[in-house]
C-alpha positions as CSV (number, residue, x, y, z in Angstrom):
1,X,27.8,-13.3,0.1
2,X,30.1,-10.5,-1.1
3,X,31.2,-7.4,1.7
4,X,29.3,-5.3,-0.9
5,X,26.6,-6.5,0.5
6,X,26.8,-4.8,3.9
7,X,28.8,-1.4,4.0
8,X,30.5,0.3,7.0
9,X,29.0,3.4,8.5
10,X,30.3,5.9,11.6
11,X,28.0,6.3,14.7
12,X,28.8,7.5,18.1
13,X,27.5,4.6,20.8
14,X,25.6,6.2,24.1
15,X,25.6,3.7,27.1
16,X,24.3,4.8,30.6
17,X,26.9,5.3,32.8
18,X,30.1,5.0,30.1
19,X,31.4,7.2,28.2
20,X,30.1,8.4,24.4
21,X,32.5,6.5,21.8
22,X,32.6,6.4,18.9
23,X,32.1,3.2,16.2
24,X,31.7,2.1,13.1
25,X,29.1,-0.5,12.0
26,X,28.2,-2.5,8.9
27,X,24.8,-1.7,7.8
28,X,23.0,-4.1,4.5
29,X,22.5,-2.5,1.2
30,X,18.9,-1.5,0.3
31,X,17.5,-0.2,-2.7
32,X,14.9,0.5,-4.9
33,X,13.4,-2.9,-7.6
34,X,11.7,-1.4,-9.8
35,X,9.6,-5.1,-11.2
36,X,8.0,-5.4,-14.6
37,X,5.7,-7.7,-16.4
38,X,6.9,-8.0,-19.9
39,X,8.0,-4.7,-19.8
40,X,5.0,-2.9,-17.8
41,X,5.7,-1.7,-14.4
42,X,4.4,-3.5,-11.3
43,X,5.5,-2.6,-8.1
44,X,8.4,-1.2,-6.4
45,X,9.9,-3.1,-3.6
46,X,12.6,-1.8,-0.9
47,X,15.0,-4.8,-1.1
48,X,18.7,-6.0,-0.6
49,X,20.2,-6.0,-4.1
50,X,21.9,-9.4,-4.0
51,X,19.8,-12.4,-5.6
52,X,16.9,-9.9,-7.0
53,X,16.2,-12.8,-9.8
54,X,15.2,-15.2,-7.1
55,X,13.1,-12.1,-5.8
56,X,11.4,-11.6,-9.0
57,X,10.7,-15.3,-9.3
58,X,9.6,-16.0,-6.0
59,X,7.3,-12.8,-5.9
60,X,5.6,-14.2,-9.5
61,X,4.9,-17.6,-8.0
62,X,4.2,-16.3,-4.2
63,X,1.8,-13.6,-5.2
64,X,-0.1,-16.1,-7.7
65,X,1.0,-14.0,-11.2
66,X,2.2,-17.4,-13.0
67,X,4.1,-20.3,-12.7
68,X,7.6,-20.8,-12.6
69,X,7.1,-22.7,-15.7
70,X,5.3,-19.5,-17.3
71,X,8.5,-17.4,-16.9
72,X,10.6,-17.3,-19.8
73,X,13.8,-15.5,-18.4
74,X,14.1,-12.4,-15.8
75,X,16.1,-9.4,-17.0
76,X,18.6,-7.3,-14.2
77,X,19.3,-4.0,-15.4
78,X,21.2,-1.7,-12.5
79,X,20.5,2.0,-12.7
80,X,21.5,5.2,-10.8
81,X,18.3,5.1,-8.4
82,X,18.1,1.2,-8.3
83,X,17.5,-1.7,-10.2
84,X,14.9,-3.1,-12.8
85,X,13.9,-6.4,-13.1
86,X,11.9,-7.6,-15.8
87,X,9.7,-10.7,-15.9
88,X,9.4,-12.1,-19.4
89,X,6.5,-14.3,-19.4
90,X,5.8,-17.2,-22.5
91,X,3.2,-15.7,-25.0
92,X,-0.2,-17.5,-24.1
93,X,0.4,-18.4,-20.8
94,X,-2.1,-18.4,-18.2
95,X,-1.7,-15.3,-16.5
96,X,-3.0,-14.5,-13.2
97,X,-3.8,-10.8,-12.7
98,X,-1.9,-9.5,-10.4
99,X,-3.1,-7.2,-7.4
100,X,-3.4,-3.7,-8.7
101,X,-1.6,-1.3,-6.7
102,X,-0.9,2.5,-6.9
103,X,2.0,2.9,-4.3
104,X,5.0,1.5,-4.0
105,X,6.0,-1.7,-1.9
106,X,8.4,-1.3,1.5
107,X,9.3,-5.1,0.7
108,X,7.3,-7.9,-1.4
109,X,5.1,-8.4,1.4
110,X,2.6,-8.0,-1.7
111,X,0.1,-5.6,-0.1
112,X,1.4,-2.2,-0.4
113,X,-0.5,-0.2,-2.4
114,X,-3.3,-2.9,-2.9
115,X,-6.5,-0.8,-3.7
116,X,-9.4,-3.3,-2.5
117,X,-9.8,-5.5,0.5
118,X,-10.9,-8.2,-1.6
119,X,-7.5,-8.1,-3.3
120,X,-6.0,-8.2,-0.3
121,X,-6.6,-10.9,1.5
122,X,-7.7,-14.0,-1.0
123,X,-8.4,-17.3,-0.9
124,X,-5.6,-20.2,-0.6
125,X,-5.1,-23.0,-2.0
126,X,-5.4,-26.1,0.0
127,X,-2.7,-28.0,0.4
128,X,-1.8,-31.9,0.6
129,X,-0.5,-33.8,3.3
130,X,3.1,-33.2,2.6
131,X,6.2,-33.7,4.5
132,X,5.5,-34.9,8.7
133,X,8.8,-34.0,11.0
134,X,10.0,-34.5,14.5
135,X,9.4,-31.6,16.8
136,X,13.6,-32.3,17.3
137,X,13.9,-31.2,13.6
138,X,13.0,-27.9,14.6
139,X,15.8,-26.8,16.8
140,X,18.1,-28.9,14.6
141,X,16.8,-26.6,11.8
142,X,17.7,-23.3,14.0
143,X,21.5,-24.0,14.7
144,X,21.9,-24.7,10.9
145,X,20.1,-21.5,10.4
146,X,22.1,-19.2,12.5
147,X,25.3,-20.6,11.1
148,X,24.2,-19.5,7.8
149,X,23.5,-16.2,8.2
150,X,26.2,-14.3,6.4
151,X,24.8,-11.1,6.2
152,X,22.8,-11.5,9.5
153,X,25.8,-11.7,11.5
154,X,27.7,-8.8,9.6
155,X,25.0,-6.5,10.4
156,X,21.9,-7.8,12.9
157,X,19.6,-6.1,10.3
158,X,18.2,-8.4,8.0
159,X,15.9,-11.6,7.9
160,X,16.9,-15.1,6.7
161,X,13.6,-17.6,5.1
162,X,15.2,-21.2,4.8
163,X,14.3,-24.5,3.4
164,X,14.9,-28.0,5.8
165,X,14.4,-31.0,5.0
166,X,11.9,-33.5,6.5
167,X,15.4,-34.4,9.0
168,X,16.0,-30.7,9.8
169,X,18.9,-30.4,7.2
170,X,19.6,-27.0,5.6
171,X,18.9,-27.4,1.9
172,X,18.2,-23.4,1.1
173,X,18.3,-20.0,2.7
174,X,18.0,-16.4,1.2
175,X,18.8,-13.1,3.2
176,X,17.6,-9.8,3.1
177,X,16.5,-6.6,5.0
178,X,12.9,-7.5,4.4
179,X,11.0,-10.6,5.8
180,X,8.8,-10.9,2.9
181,X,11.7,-10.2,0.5
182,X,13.9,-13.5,2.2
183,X,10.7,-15.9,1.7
184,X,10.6,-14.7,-2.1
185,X,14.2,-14.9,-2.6
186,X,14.0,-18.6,-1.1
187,X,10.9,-19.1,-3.3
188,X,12.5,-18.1,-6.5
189,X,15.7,-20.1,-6.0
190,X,13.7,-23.0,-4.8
191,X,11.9,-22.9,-8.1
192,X,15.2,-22.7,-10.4
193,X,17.0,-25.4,-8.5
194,X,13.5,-27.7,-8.9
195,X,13.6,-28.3,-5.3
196,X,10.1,-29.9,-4.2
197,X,8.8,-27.5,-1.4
198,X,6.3,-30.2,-0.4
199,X,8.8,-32.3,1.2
200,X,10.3,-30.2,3.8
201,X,9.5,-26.9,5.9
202,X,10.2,-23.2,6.2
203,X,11.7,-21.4,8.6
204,X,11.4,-17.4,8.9
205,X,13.4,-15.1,11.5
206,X,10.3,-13.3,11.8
207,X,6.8,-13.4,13.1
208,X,4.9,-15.1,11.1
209,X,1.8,-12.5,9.7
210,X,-0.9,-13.7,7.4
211,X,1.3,-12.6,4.1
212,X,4.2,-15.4,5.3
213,X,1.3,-17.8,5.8
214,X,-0.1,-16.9,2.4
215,X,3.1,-17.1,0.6
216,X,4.8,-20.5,1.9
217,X,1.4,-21.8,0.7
218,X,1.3,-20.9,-2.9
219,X,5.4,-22.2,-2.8
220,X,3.3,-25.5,-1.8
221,X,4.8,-26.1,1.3
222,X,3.3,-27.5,4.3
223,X,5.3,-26.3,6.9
224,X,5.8,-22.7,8.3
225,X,7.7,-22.0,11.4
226,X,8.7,-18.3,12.7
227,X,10.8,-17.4,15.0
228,X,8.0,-14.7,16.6
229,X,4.5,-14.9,17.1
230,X,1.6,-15.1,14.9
231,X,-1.0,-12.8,14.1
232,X,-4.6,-14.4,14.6
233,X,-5.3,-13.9,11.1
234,X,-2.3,-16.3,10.3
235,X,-3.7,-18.2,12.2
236,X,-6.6,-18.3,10.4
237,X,-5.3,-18.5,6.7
238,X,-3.0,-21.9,7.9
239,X,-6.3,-23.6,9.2
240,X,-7.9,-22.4,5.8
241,X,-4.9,-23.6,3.8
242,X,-4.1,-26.7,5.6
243,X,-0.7,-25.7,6.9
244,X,1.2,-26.3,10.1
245,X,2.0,-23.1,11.3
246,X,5.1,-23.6,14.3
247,X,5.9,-20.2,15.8
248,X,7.9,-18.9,18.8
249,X,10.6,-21.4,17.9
250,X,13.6,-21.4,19.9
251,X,16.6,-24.2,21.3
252,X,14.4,-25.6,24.0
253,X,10.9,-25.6,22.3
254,X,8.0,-24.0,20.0
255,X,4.8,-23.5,19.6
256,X,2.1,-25.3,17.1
257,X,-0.6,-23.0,16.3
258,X,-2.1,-25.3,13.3
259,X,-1.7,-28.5,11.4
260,X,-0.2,-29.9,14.8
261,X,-0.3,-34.0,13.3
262,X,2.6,-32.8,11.0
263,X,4.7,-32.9,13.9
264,X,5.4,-36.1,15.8
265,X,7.7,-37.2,18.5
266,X,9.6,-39.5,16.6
267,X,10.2,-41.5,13.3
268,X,9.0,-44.7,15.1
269,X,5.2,-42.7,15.1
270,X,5.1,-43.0,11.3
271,X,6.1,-46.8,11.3
């Protein structure tokens, strides 16, 4: 992560009881991706700039447009007012249409500016049995976590989504000021570097809403765990896509909300 990412601003710090002073943070980048479809404009998501490829990808595959496979290369162009990202897709390919929309997106959480209810919350698929894990690999997978967060430390202001292995070992992680902008990130680059999302889980610094749910599913991964609650309707959609939704995680302990025989108390369970 580059210091461009993050960029130092002046404020004047009120405490009760001390004196005003004054200070200068470092606050992440955000800007305006402008994303195409073979050169027709889609959306507009508020994003951090860094790793807006992996974006692009992981918002194709997350959001059910194509397959990785479908894309034929992703075009970055940086302008005054932002940054356009094309999607180049191979002729013929089975393309899913995506959700229409008619506003722009505050982050690729892939709602904004959906027009009907039916487009906005849609079926899942149902996944396979996929990776099982110790309840230990959890907290294991949180120290890793926090030691990775680059820009998460600079500035407290963004979210992390990360990929663990079935032992709790950090394979992947993508920042940015948006929680549905990390998990795409992390889909996209999971997709370039081939890495099988079935075989491991996910970790998001954020609550885990339906949209999370809906997204670590179509990455095919069986595992979601949030460091905040769930909303019911996540609830809901990880029952209906056969995923293990952990949430509330912390050092000492979590909480399993679905898919609870993923998780065992040890290795010698699956013997």
């Amino acid at each position: 992560m580059s210091r461009s990412s993050a960029i130092p601003r002046p404020a004047v710090q009120w405490r009760a009881g001390t004196p005003v002073q004054a200070l200068e943070r470092l606050l992440p980048r955000e800007t305006a991706v402008g994303l195409s479809f073979d050169g027709r404009p889609h959306t507009v998501l508020m994003a951090t700039p860094q790793d807006v490829e992996d974006l692009a990808l992981g918002f194709v595959i997350t959001e059910g447009v194509a397959t990785a496979a479908d894309v034929l290369e992703i075009v970055r162009k940086d302008e005054a007012l932002g940054i356009l990202v094309d999607v180049r897709l191979a002729p013929g390919a089975l393309i899913k249409k995506a959700r229409p929309r008619n506003l722009e997106g505050r982050s690729s959480c892939g709602l904004c500016g959906v027009q009907r209810l039916a487009d906005a919350v849609r079926p899942l698929p149902v996944l396979g049995e996929g990776a099982r894990i110790e309840h230990a690999a959890i907290p294991r997978a949180l120290a890793a976590l926090e030691a990775e967060q680059a820009l998460g430390r600079l500035t407290r202001a963004t979210h992390a989504a990360a990929f663990f292995n079935r032992d709790g070992a950090l394979v992947a992680v993508r920042e940015d000021v948006g929680r549905h902008n990390a998990l795409d990130k992390l889909a996209g680059l999971m997709a370039r570097q081939r890495i099988d999302a079935a075989d491991g889980f996910v970790v998001a610094t954020s609550r885990a809403s339906f949209e999370m749910v809906e997204k670590t599913a179509r990455m095919g991964c069986p595992i979601l765990v949030a460091v905040s609650a769930p909303t019911e309707l996540a609830v809901t959609k990880a029952q209906e896509a056969n995923l293990t939704l952990v949430a509330l995680a912390r050092a000492d302990g979590h909480a399993v909300f679905a898919g609870a025989e993923r998780l065992i108390e040890s290795v010698l369970e699956t013997a």
